[in-house]
C-alpha positions as protocol buffer text, in pm:
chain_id: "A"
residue {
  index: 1
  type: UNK
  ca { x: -2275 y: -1964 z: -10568 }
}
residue {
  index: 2
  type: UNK
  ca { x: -2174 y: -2075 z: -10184 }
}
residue {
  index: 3
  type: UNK
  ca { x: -2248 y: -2442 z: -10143 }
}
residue {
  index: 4
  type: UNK
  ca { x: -2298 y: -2615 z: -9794 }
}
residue {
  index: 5
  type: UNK
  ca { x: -2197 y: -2913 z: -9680 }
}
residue {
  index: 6
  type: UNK
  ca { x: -2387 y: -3092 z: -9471 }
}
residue {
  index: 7
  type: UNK
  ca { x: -2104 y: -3278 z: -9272 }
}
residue {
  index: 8
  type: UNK
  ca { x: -1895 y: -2966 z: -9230 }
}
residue {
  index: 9
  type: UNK
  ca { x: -2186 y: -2778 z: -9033 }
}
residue {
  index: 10
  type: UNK
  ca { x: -2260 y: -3150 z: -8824 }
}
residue {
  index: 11
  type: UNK
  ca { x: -1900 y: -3060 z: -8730 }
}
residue {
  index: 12
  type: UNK
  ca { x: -2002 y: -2715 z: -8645 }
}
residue {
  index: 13
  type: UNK
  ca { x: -2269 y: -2819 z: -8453 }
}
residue {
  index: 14
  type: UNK
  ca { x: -2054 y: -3041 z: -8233 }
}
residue {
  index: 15
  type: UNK
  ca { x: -1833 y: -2783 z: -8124 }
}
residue {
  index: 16
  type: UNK
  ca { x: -2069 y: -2486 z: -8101 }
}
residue {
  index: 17
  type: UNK
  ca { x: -2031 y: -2471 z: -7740 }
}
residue {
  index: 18
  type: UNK
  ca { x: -2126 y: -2261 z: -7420 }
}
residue {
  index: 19
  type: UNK
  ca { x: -1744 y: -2156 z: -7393 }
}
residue {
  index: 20
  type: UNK
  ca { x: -1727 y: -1997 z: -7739 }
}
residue {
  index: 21
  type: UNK
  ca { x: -2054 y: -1796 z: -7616 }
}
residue {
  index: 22
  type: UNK
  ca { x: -2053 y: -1502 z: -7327 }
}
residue {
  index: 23
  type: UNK
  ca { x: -2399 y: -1603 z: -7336 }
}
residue {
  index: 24
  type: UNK
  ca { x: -2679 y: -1916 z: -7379 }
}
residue {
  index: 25
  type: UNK
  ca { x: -2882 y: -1656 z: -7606 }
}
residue {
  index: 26
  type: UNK
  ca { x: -2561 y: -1620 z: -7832 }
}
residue {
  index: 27
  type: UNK
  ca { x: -2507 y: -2010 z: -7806 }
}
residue {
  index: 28
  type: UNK
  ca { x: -2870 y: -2113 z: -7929 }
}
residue {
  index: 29
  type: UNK
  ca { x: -2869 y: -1842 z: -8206 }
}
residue {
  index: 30
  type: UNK
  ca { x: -2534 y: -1955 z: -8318 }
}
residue {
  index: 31
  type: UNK
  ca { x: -2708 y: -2316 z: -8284 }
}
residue {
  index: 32
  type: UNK
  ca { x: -3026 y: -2179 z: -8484 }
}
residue {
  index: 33
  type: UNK
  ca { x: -2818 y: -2088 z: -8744 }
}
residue {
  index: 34
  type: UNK
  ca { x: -2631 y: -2407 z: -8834 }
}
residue {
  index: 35
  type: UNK
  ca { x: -2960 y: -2581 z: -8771 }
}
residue {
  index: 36
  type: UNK
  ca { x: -3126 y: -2367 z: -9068 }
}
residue {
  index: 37
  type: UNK
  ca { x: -2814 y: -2476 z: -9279 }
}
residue {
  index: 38
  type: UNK
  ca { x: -2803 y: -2828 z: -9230 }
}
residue {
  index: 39
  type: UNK
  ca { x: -3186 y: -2823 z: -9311 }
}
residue {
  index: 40
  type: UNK
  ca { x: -3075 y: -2655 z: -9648 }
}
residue {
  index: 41
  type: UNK
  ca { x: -2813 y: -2925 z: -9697 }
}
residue {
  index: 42
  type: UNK
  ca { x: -3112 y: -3215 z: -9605 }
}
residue {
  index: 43
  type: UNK
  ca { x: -3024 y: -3252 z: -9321 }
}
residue {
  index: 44
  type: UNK
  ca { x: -3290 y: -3341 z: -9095 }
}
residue {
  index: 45
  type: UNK
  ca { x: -3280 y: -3238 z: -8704 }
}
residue {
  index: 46
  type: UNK
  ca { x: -3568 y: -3313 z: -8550 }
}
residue {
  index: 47
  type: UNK
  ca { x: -3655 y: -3210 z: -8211 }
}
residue {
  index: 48
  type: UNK
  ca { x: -3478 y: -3485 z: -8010 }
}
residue {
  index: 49
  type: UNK
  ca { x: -3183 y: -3424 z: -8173 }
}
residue {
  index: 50
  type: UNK
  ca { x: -3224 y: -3045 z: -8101 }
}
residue {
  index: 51
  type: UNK
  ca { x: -3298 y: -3113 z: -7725 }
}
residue {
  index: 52
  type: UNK
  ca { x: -3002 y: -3345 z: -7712 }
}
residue {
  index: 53
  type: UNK
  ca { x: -2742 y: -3066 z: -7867 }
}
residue {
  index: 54
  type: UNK
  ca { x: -2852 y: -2766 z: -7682 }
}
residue {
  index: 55
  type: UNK
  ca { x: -2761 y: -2874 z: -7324 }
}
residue {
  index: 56
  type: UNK
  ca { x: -2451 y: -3132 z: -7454 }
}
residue {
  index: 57
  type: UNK
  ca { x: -2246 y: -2793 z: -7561 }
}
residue {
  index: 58
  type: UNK
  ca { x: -2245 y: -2629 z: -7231 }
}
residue {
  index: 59
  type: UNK
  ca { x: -1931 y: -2564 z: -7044 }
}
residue {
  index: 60
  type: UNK
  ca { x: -1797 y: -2859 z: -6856 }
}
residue {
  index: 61
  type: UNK
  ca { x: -1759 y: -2660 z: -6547 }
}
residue {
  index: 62
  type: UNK
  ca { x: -1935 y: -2833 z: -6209 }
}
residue {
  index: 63
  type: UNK
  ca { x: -2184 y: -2605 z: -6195 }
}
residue {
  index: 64
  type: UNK
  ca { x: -2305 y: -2648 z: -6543 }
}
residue {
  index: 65
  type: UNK
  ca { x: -2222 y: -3014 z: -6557 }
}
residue {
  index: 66
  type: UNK
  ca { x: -2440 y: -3016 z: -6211 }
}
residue {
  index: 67
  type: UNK
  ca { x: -2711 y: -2813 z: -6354 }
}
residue {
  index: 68
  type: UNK
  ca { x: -2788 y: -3065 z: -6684 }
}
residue {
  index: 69
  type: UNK
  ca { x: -2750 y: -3347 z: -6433 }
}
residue {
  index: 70
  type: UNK
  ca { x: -3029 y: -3147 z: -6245 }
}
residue {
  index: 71
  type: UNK
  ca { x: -3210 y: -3057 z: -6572 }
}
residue {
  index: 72
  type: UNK
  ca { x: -3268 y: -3404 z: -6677 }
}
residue {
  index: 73
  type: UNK
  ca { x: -3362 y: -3552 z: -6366 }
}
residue {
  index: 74
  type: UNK
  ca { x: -3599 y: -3343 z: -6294 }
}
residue {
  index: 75
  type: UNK
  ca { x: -3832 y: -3388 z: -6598 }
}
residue {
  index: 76
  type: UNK
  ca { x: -3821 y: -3014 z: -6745 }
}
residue {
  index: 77
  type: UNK
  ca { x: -3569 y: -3092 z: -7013 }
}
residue {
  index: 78
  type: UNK
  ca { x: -3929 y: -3190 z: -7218 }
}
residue {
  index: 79
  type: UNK
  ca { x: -3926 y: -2937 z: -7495 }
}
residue {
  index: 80
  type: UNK
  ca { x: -3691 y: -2753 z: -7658 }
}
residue {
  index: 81
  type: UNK
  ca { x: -3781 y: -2410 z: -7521 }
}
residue {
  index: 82
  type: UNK
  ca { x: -3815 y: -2546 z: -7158 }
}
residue {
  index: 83
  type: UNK
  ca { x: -3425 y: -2631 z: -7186 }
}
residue {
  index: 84
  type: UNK
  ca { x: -3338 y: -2303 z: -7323 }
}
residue {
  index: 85
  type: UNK
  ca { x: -3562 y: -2125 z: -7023 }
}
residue {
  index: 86
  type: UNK
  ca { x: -3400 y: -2322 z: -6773 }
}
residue {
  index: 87
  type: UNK
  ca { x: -3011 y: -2244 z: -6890 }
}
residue {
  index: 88
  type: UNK
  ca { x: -3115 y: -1886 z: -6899 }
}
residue {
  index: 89
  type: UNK
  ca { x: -3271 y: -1836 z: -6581 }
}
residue {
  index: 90
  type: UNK
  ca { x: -2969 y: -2096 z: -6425 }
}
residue {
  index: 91
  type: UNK
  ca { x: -2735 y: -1803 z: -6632 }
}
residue {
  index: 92
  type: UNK
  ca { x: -2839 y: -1530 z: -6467 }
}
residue {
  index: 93
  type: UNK
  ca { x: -2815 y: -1698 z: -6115 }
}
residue {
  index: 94
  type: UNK
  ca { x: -2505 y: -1792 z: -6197 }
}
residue {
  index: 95
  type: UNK
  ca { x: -2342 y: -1504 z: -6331 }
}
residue {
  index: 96
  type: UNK
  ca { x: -2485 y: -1316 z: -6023 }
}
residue {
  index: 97
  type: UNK
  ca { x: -2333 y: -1553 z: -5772 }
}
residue {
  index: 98
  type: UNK
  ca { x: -1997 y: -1573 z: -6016 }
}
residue {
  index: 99
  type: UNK
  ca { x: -1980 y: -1148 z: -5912 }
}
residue {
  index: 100
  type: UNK
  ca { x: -2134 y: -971 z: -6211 }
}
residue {
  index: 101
  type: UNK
  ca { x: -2321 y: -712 z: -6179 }
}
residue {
  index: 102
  type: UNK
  ca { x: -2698 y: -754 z: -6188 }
}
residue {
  index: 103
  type: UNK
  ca { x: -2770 y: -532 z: -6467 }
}
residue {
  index: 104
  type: UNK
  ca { x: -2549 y: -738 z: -6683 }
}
residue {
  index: 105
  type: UNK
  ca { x: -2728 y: -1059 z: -6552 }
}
residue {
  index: 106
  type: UNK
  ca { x: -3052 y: -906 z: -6595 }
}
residue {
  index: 107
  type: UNK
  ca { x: -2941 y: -825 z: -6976 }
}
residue {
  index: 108
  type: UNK
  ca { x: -2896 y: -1223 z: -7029 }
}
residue {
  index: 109
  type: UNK
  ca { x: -3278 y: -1221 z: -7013 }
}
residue {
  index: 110
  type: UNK
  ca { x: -3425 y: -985 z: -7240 }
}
């Protein structure tokens, strides 16, 4: 029997970042998953706490650090799945403009 441990995936959590990722869909299923465990261990993450972690683990680069910035102020970090829409669609501009190849940005999407 495999026992969790509620503080160990809290740790996971806070270093599941963007950087670890090649991309945001990777980063929230990775997210997804430790949320599903720490709701096995009782431990409750309610929506806040979910719209708080998704956009804090992004790289610190300018542009992304720019984009939350952007993201917040503007109102449309609301729900959970409006965050996760914008860093996808700010993704694939961004991997365009970064050089690769459109077919691989378009990927990011599906």
């Amino acid at each position: 029997m495999v026992k969790l441990n509620g503080q160990h995936k809290l740790e996971k959590l806070i270093l599941c970042n963007l950087g670890s990722y090649s991309t945001v869909a990777e980063l929230i299923l990775a997210q997804d998953v430790i949320f599903g465990d720490l709701a096995i261990c009782n431990v409750t993450i309610d929506d806040n706490l979910r719209k708080f972690y998704i956009p804090s683990n992004l790289q610190k680069s300018d542009e992304w650090m720019m984009f939350n910035t952007s993201l917040e102020l503007s109102g449309n970090a609301d729900t959970t799945a409006n965050i996760i829409t914008h860093m996808q669609s700010f993704e694939v501009t961004h991997r365009r403009d970064s050089g690769i190849d459109s077919a691989s940005a378009l990927f990011v999407t599906k």
